[in-house]
C-alpha positions as CSV (number, residue, x, y, z in Angstrom):
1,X,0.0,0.0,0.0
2,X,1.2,3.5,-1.1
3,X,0.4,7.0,1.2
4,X,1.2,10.2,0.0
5,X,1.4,12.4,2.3
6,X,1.3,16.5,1.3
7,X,3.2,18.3,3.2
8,X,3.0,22.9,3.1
9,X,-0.1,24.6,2.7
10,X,-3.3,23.9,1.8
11,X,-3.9,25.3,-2.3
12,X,-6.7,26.7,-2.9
13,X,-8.8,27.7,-6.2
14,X,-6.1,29.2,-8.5
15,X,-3.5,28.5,-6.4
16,X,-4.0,30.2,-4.0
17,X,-2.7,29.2,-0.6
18,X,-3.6,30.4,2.9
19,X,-0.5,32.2,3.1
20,X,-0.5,34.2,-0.3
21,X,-1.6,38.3,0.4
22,X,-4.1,39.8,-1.8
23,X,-4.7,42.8,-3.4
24,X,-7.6,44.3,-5.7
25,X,-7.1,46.9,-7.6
26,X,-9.9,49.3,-9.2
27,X,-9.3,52.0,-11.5
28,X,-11.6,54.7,-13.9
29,X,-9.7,52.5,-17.0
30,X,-11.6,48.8,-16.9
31,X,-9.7,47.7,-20.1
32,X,-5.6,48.9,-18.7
33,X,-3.1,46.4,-18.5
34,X,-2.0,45.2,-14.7
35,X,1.7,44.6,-13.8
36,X,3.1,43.1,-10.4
37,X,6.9,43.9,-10.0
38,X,6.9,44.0,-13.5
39,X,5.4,41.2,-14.5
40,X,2.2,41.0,-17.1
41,X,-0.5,39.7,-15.3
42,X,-3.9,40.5,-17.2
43,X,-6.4,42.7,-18.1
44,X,-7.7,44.6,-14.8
45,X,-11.3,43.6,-16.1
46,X,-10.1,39.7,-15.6
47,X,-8.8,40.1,-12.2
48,X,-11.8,41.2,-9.9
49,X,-11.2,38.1,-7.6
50,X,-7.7,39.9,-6.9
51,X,-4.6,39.2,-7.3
52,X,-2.5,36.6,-5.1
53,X,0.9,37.7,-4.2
54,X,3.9,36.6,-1.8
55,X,4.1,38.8,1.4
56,X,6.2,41.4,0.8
57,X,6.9,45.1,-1.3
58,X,5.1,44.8,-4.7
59,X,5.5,48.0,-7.3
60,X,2.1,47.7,-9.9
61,X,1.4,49.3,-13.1
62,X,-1.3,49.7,-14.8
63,X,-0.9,50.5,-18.6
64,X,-3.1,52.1,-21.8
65,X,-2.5,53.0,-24.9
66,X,-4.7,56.1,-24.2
67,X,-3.5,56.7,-20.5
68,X,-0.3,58.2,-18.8
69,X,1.0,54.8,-17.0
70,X,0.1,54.5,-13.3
71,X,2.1,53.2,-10.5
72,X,1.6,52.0,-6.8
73,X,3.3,50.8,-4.2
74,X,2.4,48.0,-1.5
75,X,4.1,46.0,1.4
76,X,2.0,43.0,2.4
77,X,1.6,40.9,5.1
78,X,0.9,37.4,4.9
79,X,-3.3,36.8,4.3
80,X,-3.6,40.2,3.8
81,X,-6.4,42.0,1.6
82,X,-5.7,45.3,0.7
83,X,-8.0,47.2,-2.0
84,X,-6.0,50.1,-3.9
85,X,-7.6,52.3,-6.7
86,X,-5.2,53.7,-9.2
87,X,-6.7,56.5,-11.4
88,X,-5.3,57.1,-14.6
89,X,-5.2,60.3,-16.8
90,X,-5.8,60.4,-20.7
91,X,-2.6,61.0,-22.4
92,X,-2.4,64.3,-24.3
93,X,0.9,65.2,-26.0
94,X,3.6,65.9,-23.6
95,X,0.9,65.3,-20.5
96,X,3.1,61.9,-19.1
């Protein structure tokens, strides 16, 4: 007979484990592109679950063609939920 035996936490839907922090973000641009520490992670209209991330600082960006780029800031805690709205202004020439 053969036990496995799982050993860490507990993975939730999406992979999303007990210990993961996470953050929702809302902006006046539905359609802009979200980044976490640089990284691509979808459209901001996919993600209204949130977003998991480790504990920790995260830099995100939101990007638009049409909009001056957005950034924010955020240090985590472990199962932490943390809601951050990041308004974005409509690019005119030389206005980023």
């Amino acid at each position: 007979m053969l036990a496995l035996v799982a050993c860490g936490p507990k993975v939730g839907p999406n992979g999303v484990t007990p210990n993961d922090a996470i953050v929702f973000v809302k902006s006046n641009v539905g359609d802009a592109q979200i980044y976490v520490d640089g990284r691509f992670i979808a459209p901001l209209s996919y993600v209204h679950g949130g977003i998991a991330v480790d504990p920790g600082k995260h830099r995100l960006e939101l990007r638009h063609d049409d909009y001056c780029s957005r950034y924010g800031e955020l240090d985590l805690h472990r199962a932490h939920r943390k809601q951050r709205q990041l308004e974005m202004a409509p690019l005119l020439p030389l206005s980023c």
